[in-house]
N, C-alpha and C positions, 0 to 999 in steps of 0.2 A: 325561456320556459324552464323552470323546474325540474330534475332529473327524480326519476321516479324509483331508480336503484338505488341500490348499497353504497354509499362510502367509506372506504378502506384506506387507511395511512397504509406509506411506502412500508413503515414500521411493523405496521400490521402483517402486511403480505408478506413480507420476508421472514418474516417467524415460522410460514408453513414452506417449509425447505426440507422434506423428508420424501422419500418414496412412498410412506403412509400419509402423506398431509401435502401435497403441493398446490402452489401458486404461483403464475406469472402475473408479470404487467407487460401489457404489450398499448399499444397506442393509447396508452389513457385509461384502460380496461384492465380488470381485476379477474383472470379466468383459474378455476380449481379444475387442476390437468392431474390430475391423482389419480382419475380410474383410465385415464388413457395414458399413462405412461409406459407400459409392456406393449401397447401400440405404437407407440409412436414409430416412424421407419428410421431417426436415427440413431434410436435408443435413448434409453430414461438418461442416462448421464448425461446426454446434452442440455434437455430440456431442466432435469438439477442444477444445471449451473447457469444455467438464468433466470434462479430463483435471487428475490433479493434486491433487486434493481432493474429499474425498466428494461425491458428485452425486444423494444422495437427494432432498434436498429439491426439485432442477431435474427428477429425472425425473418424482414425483410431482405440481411443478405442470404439467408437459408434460399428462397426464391419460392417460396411457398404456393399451392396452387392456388386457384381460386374453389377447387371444391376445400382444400386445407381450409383456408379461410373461412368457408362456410359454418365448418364442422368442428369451428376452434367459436363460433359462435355461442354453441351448443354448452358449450365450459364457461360464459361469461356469466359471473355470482356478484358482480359491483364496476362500479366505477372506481379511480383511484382518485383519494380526497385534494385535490389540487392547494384548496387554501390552508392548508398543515403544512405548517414550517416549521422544524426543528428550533428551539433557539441554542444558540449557540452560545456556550460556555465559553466567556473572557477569562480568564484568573491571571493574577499577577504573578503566581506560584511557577506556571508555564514559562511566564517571561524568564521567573529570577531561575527557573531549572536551568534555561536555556545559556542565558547568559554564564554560570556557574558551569556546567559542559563546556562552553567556548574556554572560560578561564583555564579549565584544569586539561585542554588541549594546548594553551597557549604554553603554560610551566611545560607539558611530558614534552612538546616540541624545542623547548628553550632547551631542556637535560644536553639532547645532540649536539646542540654548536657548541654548548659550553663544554662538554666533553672533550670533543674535536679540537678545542682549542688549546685546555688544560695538557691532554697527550702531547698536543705538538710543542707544544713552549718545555715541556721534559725532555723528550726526544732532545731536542732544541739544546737545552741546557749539556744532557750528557754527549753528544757530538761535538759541542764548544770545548767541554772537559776534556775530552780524550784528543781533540786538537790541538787543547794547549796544553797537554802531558806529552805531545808528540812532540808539540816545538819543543817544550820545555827542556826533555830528552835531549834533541837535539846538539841545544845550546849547549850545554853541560860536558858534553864530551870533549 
């Protein structure tokens, strides 16, 4: 059968995310909690921050009564549009960004060893020198 309410994209309902304009989504339902927000008992910041994305899961661990429930009726302005699906944005741009980030971590990581390596082969060289200034020395005498 036919629903006889409002349909609302997730889209939609996340736009009213203000202390002036609020909406949740809780089980599939689209409720305007705007003028009971300075009621509510855990305060409007709670209920703000489950503006935006479905808030079942949050209302049902709150452990809400069943008068809550009732009275959270009382706020329901829609249903939420199930068959609204974003489409999703492919771009090759994403891929070639990505790959090109990997590359220019591949180079600034290569810089270290080859550093690492360049020191120690100097190091390297001048300890050989001064070793063989010592022997050298030695001979001579």
């Amino acid at each position: 059968m036919p629903t006889l309410s409002k349909l609302y994209s997730m889209q939609e309902a996340s736009e009213h995310n203000t202390k002036d304009d609020c909406w949740v989504v809780i089980d599939g339902k689209v409720y305007d909690v705007t003028t009971y927000l300075d009621e509510h008992p855990g305060g409007d910041d709670v209920v703000l921050a489950a503006t935006g994305k479905d808030a079942t899961e949050e209302f049902e661990d709150a452990g809400h009564s069943k008068s809550a429930k009732e009275l959270m009726e009382t706020f329901c302005i829609g249903e939420l549009d199930t068959t609204y699906i974003p489409q999703l944005e492919i771009s090759s741009k994403k891929q070639t960004d990505y790959a090109q980030k990997l590359m220019d971590l591949t180079k600034q990581y290569r810089v270290v060893p080859v550093a690492v390596v360049s020191v120690s082969v100097v190091l390297g060289f001048l300890y050989l020198r001064k070793k063989w200034q010592y022997k050298f020395s030695l001979v001579s005498c």
